[in-house]
C-alpha positions as CSV (number, residue, x, y, z in Angstrom):
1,X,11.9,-15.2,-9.6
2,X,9.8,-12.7,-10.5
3,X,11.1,-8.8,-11.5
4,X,9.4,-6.8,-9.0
5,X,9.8,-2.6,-9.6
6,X,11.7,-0.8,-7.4
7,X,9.2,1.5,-5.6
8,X,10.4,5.5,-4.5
9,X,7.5,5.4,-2.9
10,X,4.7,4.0,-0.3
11,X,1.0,4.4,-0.8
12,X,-1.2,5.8,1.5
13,X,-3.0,4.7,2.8
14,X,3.0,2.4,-2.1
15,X,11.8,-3.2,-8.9
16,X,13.7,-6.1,-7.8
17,X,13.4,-6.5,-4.6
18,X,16.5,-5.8,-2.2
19,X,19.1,-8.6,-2.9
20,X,18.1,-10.2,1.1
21,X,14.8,-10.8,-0.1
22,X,15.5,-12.0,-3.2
23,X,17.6,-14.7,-1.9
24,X,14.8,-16.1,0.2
25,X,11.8,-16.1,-1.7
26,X,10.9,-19.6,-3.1
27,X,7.7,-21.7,-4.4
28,X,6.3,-22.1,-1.0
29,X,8.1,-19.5,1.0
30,X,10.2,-23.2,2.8
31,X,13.3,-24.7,2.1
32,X,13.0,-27.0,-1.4
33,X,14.2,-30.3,-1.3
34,X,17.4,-30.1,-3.6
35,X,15.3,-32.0,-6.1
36,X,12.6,-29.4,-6.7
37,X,14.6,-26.4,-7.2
38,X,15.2,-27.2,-10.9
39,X,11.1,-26.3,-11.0
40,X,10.9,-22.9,-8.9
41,X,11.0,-20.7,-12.1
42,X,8.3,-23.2,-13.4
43,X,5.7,-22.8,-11.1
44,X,5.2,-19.5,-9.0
45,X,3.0,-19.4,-6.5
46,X,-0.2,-17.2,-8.3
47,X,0.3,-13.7,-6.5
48,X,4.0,-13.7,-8.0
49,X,3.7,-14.9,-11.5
50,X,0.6,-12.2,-11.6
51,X,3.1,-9.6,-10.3
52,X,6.0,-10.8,-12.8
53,X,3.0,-10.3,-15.9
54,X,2.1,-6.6,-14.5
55,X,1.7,-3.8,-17.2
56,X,4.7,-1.8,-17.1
57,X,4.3,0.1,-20.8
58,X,1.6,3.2,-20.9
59,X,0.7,1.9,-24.2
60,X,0.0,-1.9,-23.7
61,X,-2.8,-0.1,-21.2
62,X,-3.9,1.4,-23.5
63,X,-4.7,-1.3,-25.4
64,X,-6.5,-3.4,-22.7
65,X,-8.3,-0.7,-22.3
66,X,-9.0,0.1,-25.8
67,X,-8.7,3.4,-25.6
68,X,-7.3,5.2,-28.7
69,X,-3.2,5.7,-29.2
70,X,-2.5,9.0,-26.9
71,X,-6.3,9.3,-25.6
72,X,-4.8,9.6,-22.1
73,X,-2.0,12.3,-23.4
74,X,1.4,11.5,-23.4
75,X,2.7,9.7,-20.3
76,X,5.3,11.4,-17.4
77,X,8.3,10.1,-18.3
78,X,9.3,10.1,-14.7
79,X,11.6,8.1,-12.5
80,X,8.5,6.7,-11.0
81,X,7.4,3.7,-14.0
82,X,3.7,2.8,-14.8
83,X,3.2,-0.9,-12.6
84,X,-0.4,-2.2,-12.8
85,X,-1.1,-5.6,-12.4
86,X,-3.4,-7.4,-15.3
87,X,-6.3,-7.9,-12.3
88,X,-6.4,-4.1,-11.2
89,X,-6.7,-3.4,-14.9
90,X,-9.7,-5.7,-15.2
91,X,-12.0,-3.6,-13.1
92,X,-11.2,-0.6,-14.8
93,X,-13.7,0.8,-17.3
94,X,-12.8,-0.1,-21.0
95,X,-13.1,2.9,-23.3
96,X,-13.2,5.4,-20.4
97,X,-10.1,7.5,-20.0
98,X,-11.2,9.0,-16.7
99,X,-11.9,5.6,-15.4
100,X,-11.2,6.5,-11.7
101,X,-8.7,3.4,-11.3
102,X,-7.0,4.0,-14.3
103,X,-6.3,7.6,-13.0
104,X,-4.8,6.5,-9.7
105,X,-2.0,4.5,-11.8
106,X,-1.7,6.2,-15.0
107,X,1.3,8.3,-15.2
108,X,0.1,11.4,-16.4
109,X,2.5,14.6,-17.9
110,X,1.0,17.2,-15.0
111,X,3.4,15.1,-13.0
112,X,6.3,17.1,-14.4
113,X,4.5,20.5,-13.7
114,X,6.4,21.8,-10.5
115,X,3.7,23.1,-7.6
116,X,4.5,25.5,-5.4
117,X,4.3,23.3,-1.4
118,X,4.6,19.8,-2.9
119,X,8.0,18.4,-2.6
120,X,9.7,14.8,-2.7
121,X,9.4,14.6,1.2
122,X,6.5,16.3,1.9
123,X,5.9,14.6,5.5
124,X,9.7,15.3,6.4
125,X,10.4,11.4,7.6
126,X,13.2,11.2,5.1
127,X,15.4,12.2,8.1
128,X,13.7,11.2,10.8
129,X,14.8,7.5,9.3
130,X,17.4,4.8,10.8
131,X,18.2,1.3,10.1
132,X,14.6,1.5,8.0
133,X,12.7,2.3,11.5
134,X,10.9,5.9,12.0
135,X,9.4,6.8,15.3
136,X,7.5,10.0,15.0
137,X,4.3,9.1,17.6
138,X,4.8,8.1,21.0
139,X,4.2,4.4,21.8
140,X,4.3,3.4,17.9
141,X,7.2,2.8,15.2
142,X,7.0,2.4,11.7
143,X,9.7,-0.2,10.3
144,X,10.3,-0.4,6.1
145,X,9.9,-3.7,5.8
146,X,10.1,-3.5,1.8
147,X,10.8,-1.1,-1.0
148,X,8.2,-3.1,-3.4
149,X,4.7,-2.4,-4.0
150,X,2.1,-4.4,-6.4
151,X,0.8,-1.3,-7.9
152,X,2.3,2.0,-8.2
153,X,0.2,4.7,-7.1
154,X,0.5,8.2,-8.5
155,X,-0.2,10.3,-5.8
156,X,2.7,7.7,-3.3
157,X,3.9,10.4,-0.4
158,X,7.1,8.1,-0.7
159,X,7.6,8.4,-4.7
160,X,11.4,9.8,-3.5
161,X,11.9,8.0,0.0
162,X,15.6,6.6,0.1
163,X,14.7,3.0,-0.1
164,X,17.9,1.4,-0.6
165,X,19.2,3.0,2.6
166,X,16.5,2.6,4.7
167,X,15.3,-1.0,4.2
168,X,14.8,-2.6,8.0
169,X,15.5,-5.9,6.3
170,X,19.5,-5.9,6.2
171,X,21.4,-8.0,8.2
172,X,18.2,-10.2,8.8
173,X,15.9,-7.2,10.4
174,X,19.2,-7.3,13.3
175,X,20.0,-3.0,13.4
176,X,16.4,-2.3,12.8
177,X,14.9,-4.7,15.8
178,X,17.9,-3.3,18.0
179,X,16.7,0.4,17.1
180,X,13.1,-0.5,18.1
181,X,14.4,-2.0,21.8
182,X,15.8,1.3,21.7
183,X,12.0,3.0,21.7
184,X,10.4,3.9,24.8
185,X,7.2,2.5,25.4
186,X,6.9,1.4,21.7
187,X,4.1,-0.9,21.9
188,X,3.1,-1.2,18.4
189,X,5.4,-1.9,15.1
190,X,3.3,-0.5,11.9
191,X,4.9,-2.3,9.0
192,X,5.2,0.1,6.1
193,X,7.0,0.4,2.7
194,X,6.5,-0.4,-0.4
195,X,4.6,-2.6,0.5
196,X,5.3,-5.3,3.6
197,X,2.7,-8.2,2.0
198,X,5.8,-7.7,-1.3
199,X,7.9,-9.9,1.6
200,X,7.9,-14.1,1.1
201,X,5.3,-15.2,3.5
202,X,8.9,-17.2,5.0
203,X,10.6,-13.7,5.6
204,X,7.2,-11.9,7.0
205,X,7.2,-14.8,9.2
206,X,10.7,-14.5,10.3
207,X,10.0,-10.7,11.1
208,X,6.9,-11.5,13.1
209,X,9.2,-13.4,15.1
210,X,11.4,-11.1,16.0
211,X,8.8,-8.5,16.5
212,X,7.0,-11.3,19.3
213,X,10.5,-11.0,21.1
214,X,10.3,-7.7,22.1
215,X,7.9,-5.6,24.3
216,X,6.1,-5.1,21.4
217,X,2.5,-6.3,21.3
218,X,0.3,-5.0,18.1
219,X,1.3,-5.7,14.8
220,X,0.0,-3.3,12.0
221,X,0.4,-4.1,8.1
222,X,-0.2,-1.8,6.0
223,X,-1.1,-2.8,2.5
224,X,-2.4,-2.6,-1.2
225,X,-1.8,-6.2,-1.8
226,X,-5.0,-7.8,-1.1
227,X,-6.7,-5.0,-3.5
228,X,-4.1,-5.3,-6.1
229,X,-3.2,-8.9,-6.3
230,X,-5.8,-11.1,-3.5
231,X,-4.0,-13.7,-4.7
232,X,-1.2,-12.7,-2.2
233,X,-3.6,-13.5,0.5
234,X,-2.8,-17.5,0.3
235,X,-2.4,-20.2,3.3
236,X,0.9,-19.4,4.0
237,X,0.4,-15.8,4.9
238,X,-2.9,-16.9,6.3
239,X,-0.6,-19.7,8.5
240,X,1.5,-16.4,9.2
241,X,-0.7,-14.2,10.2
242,X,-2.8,-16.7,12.8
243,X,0.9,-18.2,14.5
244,X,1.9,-14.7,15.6
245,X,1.2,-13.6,19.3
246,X,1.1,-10.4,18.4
247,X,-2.5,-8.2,18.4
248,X,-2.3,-8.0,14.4
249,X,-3.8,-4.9,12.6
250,X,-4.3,-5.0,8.7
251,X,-4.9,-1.9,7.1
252,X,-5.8,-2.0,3.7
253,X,-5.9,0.8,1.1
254,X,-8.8,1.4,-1.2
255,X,-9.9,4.8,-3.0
256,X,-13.0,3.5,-5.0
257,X,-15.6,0.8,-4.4
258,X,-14.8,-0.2,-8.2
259,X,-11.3,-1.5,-6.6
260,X,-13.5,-4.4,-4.6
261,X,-14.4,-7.3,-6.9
262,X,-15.4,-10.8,-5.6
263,X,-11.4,-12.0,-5.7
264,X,-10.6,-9.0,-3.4
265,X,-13.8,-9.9,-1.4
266,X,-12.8,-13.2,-0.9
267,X,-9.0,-12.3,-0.1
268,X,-11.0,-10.6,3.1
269,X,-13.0,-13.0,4.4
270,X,-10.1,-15.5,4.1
271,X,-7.6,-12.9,6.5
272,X,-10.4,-11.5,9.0
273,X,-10.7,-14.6,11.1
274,X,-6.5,-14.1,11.8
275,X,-7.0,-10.7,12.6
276,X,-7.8,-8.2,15.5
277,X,-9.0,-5.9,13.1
278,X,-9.1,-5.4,9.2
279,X,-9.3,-1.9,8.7
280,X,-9.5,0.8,5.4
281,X,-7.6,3.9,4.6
282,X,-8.2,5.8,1.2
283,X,-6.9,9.2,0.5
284,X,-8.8,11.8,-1.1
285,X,-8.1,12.5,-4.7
286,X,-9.0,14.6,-7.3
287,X,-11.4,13.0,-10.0
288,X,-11.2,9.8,-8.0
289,X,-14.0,10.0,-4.8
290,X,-14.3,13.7,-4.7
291,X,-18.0,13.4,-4.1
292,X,-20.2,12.1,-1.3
293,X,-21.9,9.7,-3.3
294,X,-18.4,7.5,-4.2
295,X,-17.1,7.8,-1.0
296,X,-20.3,6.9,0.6
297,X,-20.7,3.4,-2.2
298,X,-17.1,3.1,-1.5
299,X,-17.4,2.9,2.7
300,X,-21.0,0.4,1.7
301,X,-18.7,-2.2,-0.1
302,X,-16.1,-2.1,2.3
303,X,-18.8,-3.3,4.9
304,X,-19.8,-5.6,2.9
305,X,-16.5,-7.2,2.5
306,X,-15.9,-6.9,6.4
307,X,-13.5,-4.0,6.5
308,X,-14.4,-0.9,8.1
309,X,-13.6,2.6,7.1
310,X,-10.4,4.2,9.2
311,X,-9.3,7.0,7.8
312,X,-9.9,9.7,4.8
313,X,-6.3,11.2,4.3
314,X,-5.9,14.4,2.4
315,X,-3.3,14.3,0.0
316,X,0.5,14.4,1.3
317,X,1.8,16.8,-0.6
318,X,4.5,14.9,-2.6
319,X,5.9,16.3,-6.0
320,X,4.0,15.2,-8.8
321,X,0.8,14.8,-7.4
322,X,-0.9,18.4,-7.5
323,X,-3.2,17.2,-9.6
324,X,-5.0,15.2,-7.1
325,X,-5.2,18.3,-4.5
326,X,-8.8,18.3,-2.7
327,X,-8.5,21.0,-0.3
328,X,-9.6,21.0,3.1
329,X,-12.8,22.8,3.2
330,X,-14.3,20.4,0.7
331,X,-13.4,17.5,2.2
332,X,-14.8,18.7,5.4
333,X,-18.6,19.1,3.2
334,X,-17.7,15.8,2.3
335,X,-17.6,14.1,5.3
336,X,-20.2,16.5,6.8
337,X,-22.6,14.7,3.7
338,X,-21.8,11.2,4.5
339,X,-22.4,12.0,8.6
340,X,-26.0,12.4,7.2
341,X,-26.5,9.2,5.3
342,X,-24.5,6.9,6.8
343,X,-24.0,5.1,10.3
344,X,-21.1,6.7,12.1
345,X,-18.9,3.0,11.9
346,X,-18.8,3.9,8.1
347,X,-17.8,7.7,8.1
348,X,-13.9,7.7,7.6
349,X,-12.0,10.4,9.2
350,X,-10.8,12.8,8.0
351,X,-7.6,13.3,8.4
352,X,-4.0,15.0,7.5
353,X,-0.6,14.2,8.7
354,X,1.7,17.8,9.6
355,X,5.4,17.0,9.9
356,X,6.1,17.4,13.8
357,X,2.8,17.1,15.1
358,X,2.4,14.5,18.0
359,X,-0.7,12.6,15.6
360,X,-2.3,12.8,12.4
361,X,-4.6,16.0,12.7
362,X,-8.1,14.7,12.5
363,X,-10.0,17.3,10.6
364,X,-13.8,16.4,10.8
């Protein structure tokens, strides 16, 4: 099966995967006749063998890219590896070293510059945590239902989160779907991570199941799959994701309109017809959509792939991301720019999330 690299992270808007999962993911995400087995390394459905090929050495980018040896500096060698898969390298720029994909993944050395205010938990959840299920808002819980991601993102608020205590997944999602009955009024279960699309479309299913046997009645999935790898976004997650009762809430995570080619565009129109809604987040970054006119192309493609903008988060203040700061005042001019060319259902929000606070602080 294929290696997948074990995140310390989630993107906003982020290894093997934990021994449970890894056990259950097959071909088709079903039971194999005893027959077929022999074949399962053979022939991986599409979004896992293109996970398994991912770039994984800062050089070898380098060379898709064909950018010089040591054009991009020397990279961070960080706890935190390089994983970009061969597609999200294909709509990066060749020659370009400021290529605004290639900075979101490349693992650059002002990542080991400490900054004073940016630490490895910068939204304090790590202790708000139990049996992989954090309930900081009132009516809503957020469950870890992987520590995987497709792509690891530089500026991940959960670069250092505890995965490997924290996964919801043990014991076949039993502690973490008793600790949600345990949640007054909790009406909505936002799947988080890693990345919950890194699940076999079997397990997701067997999640959704449990979910639809509780009080619980919106589903959220938060994601970077469908951008990454659209191949993930095959029938069987589409059979999953229509044969839930739940209200179900997809919430992808793009920074850049450069991030939506036709493969990601179909990946959408195949999932909105099983959805309530198929949202955007993006976070605002440093080099990457700092100006009105790439967040504005960025909100126009969206559209035109059926997703509508949600929110524009400014950064989480995680070590090793500095270098992405935008600070408040400017993103406010941002947003106040694209209120003036743009219909209001394609302004994203801006927004910040402050450890304690009832919400995410909406800013303008």
């Amino acid at each position: 099966m294929p290696e997948v690299e074990q995140r310390r992270s989630g993107c906003r808007g982020h290894c093997r995967p934990p021994p449970d999962d890894l056990k259950r993911m097959s071909i088709n995400d079903a039971a194999l006749p005893t027959a077929d087995r022999a074949a399962e390394t053979l022939a991986l459905p599409s979004w896992q063998a293109e996970l398994r090929a991912a770039v994984r050495d800062p050089a070898e980018l380098e060379r898709l890219l064909e950018l010089p040896a040591g054009a991009l500096g020397l990279p961070a060698g960080s706890a935190f590896p390089l994983l970009v898969p061969h597609g999200f390298v294909a709509r990066m720029r060749k020659g370009d070293p400021n290529d605004p994909l290639l900075r979101q993944v490349w693992p650059a050395a002002e990542e080991l510059q400490p900054a004073e205010g940016f630490s490895a938990d910068p939204v304090h959840e790590h202790g708000l945590a139990a049996h992989g299920l954090i309930q900081k808002y009132a009516g809503r819980a957020l469950l870890i239902a992987s520590g995987a991601c497709p792509l690891h993102c530089r500026y991940c608020f959960r670069r250092d989160f505890p995965y490997q205590a924290q996964l919801a997944a043990r014991a076949d999602w039993a502690p973490a779907i008793d600790a949600l009955r345990g949640v007054e009024d909790a009406k909505e279960v936002i799947l988080s991570g890693g990345d919950p699309l890194s699940l076999s479309n079997r397990r997701l299913g067997d999640l959704l199941a449990r979910l639809a046997d509780t009080a619980v009645t919106t589903v959220r999935i938060h994601t970077r799959f469908p951008i990454a790898i659209p191949e993930r976004v095959d029938d069987g997650l589409l059979r999953v994701l229509r044969g839930t009762r739940l209200a179900t809430v997809v919430v992808v995570h793009t920074n850049h309109a450069n991030e939506l080619d036709a493969n990601v565009a179909r990946a959408m129109a195949a999932m909105r017809p099983a959805l309530t809604a198929l949202l955007n987040q993006s976070v605002l970054l440093k080099g990457v959509n700092d100006d009105a006119e790439t967040l504005a192309a960025l909100s126009e493609r969206l559209f035109a792939c059926g997703v509508l903008p949600y929110y524009l988060h400014l950064l989480d203040r995680v070590a090793g991301a500095a270098h992405f700061d935008v600070d408040e005042a400017r993103g406010k001019e941002l947003v106040a720019e694209l209120r003036a060319r743009l219909p209001g259902y394609l302004v994203q929000r801006l927004a910040r999330e402050v450890a304690g606070e009832l919400s995410k602080t909406v800013l303008a």
